[in-house]
VMD Tcl script that builds the backbone (N, CA, C; Angstrom):
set m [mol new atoms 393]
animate dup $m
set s [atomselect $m all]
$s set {name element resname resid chain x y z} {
  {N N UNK 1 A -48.759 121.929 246.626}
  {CA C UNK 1 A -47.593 122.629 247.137}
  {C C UNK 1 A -48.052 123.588 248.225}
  {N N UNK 2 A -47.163 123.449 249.640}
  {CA C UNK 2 A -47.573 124.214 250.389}
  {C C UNK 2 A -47.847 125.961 250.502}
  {N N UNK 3 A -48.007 126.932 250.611}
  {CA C UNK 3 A -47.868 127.823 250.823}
  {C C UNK 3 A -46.527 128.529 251.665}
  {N N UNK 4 A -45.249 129.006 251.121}
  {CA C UNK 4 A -44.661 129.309 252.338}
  {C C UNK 4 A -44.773 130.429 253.225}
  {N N UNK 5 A -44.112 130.006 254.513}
  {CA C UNK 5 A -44.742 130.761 255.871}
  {C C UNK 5 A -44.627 131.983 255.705}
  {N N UNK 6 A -43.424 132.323 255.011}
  {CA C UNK 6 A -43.270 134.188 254.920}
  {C C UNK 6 A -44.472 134.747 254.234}
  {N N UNK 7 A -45.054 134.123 252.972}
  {CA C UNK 7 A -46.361 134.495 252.350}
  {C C UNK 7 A -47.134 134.447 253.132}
  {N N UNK 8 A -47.620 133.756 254.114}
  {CA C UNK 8 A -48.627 133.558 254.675}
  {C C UNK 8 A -48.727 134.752 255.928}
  {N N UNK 9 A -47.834 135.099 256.524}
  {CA C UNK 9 A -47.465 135.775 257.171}
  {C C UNK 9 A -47.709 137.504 256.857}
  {N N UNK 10 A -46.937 137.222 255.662}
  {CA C UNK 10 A -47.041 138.639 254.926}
  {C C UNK 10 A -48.296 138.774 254.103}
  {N N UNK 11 A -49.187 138.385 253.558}
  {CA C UNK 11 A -50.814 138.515 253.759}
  {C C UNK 11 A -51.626 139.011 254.853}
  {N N UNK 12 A -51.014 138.136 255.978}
  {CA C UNK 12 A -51.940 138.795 257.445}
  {C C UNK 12 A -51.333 140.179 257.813}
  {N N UNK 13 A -50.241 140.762 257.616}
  {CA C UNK 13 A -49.085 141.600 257.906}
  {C C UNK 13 A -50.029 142.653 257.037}
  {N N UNK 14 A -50.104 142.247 255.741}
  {CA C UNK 14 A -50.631 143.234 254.835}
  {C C UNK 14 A -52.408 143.609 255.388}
  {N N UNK 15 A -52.830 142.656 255.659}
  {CA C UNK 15 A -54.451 142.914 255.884}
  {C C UNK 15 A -54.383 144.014 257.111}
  {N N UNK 16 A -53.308 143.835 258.075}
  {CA C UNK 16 A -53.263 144.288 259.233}
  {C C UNK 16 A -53.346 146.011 258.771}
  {N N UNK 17 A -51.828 145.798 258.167}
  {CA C UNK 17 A -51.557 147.235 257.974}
  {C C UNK 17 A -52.436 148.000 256.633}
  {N N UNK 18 A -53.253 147.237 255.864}
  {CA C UNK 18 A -53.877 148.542 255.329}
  {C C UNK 18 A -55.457 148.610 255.388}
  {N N UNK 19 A -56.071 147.641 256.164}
  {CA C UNK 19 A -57.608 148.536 257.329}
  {C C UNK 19 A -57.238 149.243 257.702}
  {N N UNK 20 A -56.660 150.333 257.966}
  {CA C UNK 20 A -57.047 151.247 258.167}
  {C C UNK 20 A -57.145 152.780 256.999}
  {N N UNK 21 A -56.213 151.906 256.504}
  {CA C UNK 21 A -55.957 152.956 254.828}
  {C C UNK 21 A -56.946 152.934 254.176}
  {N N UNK 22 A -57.439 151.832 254.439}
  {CA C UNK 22 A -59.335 151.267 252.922}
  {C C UNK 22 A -59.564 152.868 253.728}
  {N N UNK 23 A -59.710 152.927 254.696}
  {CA C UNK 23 A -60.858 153.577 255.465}
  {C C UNK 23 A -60.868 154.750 255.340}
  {N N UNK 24 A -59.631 155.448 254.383}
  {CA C UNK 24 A -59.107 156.548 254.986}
  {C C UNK 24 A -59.287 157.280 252.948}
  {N N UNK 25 A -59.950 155.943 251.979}
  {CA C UNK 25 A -60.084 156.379 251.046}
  {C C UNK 25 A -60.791 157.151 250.451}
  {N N UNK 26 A -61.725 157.910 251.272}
  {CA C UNK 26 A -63.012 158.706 250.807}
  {C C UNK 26 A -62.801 160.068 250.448}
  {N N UNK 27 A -61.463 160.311 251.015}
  {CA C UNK 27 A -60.454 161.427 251.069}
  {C C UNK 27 A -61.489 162.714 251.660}
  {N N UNK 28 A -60.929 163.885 251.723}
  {CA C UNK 28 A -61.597 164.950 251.947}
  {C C UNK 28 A -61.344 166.270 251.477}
  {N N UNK 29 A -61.185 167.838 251.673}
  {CA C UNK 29 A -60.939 168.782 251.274}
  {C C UNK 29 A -61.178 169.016 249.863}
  {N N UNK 30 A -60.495 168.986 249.542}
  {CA C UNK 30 A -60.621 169.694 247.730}
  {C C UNK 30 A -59.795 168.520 246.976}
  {N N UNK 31 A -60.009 167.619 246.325}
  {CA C UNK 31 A -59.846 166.901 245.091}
  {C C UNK 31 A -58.247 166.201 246.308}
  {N N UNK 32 A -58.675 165.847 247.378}
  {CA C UNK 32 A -57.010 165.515 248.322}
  {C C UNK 32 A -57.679 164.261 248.525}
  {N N UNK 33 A -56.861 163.336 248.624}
  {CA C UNK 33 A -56.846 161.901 249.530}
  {C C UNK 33 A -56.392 162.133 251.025}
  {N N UNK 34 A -57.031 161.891 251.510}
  {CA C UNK 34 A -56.126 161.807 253.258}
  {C C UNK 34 A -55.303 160.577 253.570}
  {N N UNK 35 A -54.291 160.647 254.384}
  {CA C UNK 35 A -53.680 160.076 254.213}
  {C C UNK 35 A -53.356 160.218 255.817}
  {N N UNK 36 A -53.859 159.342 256.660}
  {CA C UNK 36 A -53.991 159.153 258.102}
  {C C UNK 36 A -52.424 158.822 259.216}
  {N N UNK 37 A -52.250 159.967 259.742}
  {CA C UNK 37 A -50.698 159.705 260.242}
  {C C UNK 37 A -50.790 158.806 261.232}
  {N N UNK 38 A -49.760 158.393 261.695}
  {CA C UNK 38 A -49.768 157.576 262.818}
  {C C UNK 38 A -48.377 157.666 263.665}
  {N N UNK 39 A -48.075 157.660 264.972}
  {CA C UNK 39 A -47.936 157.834 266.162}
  {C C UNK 39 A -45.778 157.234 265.564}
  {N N UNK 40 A -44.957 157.653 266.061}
  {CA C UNK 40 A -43.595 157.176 265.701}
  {C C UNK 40 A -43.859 155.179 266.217}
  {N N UNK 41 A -44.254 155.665 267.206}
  {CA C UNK 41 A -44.249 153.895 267.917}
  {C C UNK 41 A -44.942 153.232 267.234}
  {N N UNK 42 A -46.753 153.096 266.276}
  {CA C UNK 42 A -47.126 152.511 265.247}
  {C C UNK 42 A -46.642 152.496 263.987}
  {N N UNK 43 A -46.054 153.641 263.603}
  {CA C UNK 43 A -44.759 153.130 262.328}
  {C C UNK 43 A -43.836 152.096 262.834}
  {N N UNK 44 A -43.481 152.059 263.985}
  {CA C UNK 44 A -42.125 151.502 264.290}
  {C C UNK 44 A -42.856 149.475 264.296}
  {N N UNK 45 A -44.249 149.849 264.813}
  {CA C UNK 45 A -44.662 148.388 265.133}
  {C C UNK 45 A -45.283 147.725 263.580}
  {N N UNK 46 A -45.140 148.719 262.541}
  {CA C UNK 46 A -45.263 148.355 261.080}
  {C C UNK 46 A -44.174 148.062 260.356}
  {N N UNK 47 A -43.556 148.550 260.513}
  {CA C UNK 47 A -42.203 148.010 259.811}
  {C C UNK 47 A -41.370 146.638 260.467}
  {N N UNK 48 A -41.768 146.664 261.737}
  {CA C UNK 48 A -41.019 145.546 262.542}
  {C C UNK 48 A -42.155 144.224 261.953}
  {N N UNK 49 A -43.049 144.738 261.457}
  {CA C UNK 49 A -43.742 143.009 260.692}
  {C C UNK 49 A -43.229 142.994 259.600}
  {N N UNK 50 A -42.633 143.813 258.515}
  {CA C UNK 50 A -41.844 143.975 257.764}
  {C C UNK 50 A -40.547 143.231 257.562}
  {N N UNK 51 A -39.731 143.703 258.975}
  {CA C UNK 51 A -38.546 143.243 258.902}
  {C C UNK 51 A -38.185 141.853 257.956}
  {N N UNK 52 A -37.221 141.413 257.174}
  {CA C UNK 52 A -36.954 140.569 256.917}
  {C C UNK 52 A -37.652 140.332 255.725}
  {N N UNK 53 A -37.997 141.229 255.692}
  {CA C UNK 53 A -38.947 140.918 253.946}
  {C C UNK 53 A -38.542 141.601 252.796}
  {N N UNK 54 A -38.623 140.995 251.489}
  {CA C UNK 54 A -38.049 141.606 250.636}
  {C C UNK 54 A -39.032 142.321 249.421}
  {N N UNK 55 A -39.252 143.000 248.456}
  {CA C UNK 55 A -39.620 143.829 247.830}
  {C C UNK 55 A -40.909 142.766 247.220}
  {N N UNK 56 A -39.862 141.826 246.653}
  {CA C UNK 56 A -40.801 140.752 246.029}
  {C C UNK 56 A -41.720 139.603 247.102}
  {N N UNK 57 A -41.568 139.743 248.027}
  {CA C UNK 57 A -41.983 139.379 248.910}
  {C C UNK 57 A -43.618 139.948 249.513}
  {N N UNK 58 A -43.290 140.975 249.599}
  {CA C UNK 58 A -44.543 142.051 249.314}
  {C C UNK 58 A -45.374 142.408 248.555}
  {N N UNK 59 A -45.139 141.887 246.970}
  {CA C UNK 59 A -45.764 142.574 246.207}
  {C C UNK 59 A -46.236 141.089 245.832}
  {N N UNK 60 A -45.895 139.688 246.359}
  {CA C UNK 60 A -46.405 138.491 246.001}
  {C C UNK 60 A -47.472 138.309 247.342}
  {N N UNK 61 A -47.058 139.317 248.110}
  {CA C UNK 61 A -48.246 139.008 248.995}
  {C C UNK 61 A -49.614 140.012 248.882}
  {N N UNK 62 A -49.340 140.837 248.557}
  {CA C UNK 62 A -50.825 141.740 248.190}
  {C C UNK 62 A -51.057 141.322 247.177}
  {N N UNK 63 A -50.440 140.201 245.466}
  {CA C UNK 63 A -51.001 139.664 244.331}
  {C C UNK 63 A -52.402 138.696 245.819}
  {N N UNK 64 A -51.329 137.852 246.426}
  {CA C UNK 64 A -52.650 136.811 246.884}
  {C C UNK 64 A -53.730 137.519 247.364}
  {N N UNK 65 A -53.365 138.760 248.191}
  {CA C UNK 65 A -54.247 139.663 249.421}
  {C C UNK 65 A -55.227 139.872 248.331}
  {N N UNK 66 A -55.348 139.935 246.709}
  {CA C UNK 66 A -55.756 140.357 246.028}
  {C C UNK 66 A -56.060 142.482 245.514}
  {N N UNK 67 A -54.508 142.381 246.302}
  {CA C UNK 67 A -53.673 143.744 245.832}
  {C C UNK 67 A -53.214 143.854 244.237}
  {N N UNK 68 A -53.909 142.743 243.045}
  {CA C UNK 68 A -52.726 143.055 241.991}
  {C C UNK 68 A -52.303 144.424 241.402}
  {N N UNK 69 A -51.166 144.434 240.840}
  {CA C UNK 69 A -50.583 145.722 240.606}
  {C C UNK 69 A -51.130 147.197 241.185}
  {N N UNK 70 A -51.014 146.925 242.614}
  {CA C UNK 70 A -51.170 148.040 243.492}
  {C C UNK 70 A -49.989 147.867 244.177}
  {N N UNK 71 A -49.789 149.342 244.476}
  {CA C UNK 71 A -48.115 149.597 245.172}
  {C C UNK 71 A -47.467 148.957 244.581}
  {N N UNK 72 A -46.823 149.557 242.880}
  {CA C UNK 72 A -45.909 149.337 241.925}
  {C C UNK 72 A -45.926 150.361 241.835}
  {N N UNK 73 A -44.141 150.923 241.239}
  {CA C UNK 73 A -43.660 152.108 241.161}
  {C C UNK 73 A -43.736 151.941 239.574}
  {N N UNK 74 A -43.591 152.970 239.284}
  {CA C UNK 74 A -43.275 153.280 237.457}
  {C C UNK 74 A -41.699 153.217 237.387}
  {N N UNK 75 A -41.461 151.722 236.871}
  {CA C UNK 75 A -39.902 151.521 236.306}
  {C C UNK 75 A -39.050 152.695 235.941}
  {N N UNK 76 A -39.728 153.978 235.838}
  {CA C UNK 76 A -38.502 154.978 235.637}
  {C C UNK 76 A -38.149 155.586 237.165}
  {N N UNK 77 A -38.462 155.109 238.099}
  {CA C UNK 77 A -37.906 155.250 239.709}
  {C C UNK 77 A -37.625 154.315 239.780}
  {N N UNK 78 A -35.949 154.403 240.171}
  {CA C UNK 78 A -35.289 153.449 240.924}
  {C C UNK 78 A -34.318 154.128 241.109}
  {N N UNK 79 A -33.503 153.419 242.379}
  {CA C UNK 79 A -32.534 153.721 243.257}
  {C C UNK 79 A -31.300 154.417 242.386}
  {N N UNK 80 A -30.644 155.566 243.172}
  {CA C UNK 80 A -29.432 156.134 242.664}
  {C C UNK 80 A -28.044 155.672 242.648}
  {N N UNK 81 A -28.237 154.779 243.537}
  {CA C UNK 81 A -27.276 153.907 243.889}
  {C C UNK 81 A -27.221 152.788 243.964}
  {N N UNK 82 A -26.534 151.402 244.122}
  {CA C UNK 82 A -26.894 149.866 244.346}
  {C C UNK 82 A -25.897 149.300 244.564}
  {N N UNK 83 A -25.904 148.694 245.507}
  {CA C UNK 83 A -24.739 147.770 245.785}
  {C C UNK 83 A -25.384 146.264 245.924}
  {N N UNK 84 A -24.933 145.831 245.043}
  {CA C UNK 84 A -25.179 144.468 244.700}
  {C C UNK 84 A -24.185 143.370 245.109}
  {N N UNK 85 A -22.995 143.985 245.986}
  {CA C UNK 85 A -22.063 142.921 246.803}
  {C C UNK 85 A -22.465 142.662 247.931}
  {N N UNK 86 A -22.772 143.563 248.416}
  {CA C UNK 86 A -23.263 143.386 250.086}
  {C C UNK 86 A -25.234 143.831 250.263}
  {N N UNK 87 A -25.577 143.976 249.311}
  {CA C UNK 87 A -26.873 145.154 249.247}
  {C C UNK 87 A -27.062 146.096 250.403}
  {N N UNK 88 A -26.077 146.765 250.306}
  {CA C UNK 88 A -26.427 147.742 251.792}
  {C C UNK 88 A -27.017 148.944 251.228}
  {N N UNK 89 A -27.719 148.737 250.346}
  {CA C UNK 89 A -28.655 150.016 249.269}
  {C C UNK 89 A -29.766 149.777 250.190}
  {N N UNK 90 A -30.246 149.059 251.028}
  {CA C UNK 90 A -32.055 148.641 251.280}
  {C C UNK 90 A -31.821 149.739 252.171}
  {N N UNK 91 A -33.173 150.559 251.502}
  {CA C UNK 91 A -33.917 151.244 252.487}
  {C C UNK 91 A -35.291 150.548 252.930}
  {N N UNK 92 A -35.454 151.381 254.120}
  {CA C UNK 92 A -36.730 150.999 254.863}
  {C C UNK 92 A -37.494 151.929 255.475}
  {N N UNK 93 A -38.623 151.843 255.870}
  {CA C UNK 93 A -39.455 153.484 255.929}
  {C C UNK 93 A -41.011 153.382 255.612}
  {N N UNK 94 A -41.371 154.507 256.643}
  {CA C UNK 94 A -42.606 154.904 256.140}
  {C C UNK 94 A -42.638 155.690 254.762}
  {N N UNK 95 A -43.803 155.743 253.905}
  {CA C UNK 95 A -43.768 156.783 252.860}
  {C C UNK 95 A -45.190 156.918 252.780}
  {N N UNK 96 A -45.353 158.117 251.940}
  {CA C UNK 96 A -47.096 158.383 251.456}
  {C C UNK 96 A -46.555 158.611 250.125}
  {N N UNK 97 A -47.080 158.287 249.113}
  {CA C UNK 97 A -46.757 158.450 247.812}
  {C C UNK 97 A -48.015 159.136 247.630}
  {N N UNK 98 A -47.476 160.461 246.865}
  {CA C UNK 98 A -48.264 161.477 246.610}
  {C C UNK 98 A -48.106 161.787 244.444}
  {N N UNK 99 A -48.654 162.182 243.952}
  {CA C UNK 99 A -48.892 162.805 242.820}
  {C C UNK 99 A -49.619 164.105 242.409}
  {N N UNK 100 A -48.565 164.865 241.724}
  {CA C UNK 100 A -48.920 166.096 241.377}
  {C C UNK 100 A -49.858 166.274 240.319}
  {N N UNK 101 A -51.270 166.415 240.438}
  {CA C UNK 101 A -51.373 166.368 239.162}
  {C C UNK 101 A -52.486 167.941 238.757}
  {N N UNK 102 A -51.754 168.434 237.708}
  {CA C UNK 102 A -52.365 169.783 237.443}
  {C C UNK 102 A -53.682 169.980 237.335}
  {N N UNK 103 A -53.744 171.334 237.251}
  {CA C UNK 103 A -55.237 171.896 237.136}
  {C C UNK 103 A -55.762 171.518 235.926}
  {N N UNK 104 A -56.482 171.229 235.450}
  {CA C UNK 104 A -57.495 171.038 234.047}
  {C C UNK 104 A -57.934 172.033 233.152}
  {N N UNK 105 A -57.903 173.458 234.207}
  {CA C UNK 105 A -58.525 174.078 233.855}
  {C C UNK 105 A -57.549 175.403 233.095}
  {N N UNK 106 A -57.578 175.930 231.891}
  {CA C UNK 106 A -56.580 176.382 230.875}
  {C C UNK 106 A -57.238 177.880 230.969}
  {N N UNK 107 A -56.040 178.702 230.788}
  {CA C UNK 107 A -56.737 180.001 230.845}
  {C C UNK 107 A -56.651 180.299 229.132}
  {N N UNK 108 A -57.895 181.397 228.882}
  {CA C UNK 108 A -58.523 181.669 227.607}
  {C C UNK 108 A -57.266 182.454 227.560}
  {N N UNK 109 A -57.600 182.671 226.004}
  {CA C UNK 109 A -56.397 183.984 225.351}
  {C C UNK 109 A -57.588 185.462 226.474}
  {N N UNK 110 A -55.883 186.019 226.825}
  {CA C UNK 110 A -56.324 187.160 227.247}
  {C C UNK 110 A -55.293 188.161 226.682}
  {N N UNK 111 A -55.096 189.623 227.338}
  {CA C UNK 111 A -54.490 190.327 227.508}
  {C C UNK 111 A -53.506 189.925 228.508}
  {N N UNK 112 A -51.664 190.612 228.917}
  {CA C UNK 112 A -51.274 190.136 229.666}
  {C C UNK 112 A -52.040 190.804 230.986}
  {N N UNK 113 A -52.495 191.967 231.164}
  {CA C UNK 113 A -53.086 192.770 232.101}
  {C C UNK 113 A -54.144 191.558 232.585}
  {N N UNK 114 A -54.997 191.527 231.582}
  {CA C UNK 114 A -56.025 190.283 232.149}
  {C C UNK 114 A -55.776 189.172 232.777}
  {N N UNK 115 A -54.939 188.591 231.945}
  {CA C UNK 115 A -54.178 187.221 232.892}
  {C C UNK 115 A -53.921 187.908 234.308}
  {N N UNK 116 A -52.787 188.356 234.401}
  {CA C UNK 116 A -52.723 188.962 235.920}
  {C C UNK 116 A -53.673 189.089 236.460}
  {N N UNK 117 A -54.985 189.520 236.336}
  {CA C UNK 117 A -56.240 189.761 236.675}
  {C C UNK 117 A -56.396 187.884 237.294}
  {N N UNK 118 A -56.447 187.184 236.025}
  {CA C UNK 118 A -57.538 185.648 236.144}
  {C C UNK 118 A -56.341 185.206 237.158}
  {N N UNK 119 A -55.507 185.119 236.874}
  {CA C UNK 119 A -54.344 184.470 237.833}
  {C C UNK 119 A -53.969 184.269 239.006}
  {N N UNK 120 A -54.107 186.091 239.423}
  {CA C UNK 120 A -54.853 186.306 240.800}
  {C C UNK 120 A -55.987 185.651 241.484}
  {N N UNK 121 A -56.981 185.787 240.430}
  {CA C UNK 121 A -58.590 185.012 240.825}
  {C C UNK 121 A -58.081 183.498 240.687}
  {N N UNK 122 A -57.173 182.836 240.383}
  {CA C UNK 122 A -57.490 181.213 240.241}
  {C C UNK 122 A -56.854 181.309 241.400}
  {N N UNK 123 A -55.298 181.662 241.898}
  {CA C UNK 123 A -54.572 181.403 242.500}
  {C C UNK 123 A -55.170 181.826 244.413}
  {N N UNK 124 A -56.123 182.702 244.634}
  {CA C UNK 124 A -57.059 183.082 245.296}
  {C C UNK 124 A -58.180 182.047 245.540}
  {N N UNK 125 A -58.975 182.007 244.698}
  {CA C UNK 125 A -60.260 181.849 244.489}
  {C C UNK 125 A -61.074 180.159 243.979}
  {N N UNK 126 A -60.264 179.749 242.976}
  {CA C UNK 126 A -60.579 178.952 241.861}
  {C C UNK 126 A -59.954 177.644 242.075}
  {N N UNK 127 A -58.306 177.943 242.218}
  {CA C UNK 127 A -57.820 176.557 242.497}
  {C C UNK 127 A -57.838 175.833 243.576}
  {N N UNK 128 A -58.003 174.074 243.408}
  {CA C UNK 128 A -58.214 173.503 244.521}
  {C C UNK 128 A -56.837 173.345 245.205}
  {N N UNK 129 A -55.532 174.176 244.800}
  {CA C UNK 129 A -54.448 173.443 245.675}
  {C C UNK 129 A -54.156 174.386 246.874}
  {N N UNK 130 A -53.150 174.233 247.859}
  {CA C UNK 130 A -53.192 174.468 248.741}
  {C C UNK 130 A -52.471 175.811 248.897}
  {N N UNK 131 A -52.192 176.941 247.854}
  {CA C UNK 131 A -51.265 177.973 248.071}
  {C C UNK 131 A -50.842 178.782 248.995}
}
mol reanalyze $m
mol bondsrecalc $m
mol representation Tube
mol addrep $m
């Protein structure tokens, strides 16, 4: 059975558009991934290889790219809305999918005076986020 053209297409589409992301995985700063912007006109020339493609379409082409279960959302995100007569729900777009994920680090039993003290010092000093 042949391969069809949209797969084939959308493999090279995919290789295209994420060399440059592999590249961009070494991340930098403090416990951050970078996440490399690009120019309105190279979004615009990424999505236009896009065009015409559908969700499942994409995610059967990074299984072959040997993407499996990368760029899957957690089934408790999905759309607020849906129109399933006309589907005029599709969005389209750049995104960076980001995750919050807390500090590790737990403050000891103190005094409340003290806390104020450490709190200061993490929120200063200690934590890697960006305050």
């Amino acid at each position: 059975m042949a391969m069809p053209y949209h797969t084939v297409r959308l493999v090279f589409f995919l290789w295209i558009a994420l060399t440059p992301l592999a590249a961009n995985q070494a991340g930098g700063g403090k416990n951050f991934i970078l996440a490399k912007s690009y120019s309105p006109e190279e979004d615009a020339r990424i999505l236009k290889l896009f065009e015409g493609l559908r969700v499942a379409d994409v995610s059967d082409g990074m299984d072959i790219a040997g993407l499996q279960d990368v760029g899957l959302m957690s089934p408790e995100i999905r759309p607020l809305w849906r129109d399933t007569e006309n589907f005029e729900h599709q969005i389209r777009g750049i995104a960076v999918t980001v995750r919050y994920v807390p500090a590790n680090k737990r403050a000891s039993k103190m005094t409340p005076e003290e806390f104020k003290q450490w709190e200061g010092k993490w929120y200063h000093e200690l934590s890697p986020e960006p305050f």
